[in-house]
C-alpha positions as CSV (number, residue, x, y, z in Angstrom):
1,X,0.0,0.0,0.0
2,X,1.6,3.2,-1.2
3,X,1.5,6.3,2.2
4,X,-0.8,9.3,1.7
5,X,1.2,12.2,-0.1
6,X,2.3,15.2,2.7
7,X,-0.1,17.3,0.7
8,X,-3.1,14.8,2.4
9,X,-1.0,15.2,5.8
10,X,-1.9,18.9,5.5
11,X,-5.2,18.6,4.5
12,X,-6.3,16.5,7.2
13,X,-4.0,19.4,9.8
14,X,-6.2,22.5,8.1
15,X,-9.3,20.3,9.0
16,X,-8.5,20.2,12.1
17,X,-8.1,23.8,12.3
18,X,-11.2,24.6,11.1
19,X,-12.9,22.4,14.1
20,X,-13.7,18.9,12.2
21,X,-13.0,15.9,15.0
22,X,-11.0,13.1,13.5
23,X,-14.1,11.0,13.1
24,X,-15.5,13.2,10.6
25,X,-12.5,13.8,8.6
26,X,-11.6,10.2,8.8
27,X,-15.5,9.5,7.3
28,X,-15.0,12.9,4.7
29,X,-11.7,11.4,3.3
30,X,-12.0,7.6,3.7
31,X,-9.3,7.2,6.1
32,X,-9.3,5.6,9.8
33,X,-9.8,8.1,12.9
34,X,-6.7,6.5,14.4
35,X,-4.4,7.6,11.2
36,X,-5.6,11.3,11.3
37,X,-4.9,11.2,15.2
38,X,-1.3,9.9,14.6
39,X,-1.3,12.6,11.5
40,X,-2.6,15.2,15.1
41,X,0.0,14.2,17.2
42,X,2.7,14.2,14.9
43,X,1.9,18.1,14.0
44,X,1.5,18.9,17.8
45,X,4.6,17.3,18.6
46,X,6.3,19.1,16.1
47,X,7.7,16.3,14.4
48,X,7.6,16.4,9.9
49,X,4.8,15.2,8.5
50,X,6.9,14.0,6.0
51,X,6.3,10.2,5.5
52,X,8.3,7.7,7.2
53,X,10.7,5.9,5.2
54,X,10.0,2.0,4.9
55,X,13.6,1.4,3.8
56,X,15.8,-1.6,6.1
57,X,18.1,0.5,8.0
58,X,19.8,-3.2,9.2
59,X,23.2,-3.5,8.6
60,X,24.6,-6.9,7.2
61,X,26.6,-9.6,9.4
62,X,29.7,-8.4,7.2
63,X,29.5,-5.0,8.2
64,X,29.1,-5.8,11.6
C-alpha cells in the first residue's frame, strides 16, 4: 500500500483547524480516525509530516 502524499497530511492538519474531529474527517476522506490522530499528534509534537521511510536501516553480518 503506497503512504498518503504530505499534501493529504496537510489537509487533514487545516481540517483540524477549522474544528472537524478526527471521526468526521476520517469519514470525509476515507481514512481511519486512528491515522488522522497519529497525523494530530505528529503536528503537535512538532515532528515532519513528511512520510516515514519504509527502507531496512539493518546493517549486514559483514558489516558488523
Amino acid at each position: 500500500m503506497k503512504p498518503y502524499p504530505v499534501e493529504y497530511r496537510h489537509r487533514i492538519i487545516a481540517l483540524l483547524e477549522q474544528g472537524m474531529t478526527p471521526s468526521e474527517i476520517a469519514e470525509v476522506l476515507g481514512v481511519t480516525a486512528s491515522w488522522v490522530r497519529s497525523i494530530r499528534q505528529r503536528h503537535e509534537a512538532g515532528e515532519s509530516l513528511d512520510i516515514k521511510t519504509t527502507a531496512n536501516k539493518r546493517t549486514s553480518l559483514a558489516e558488523r
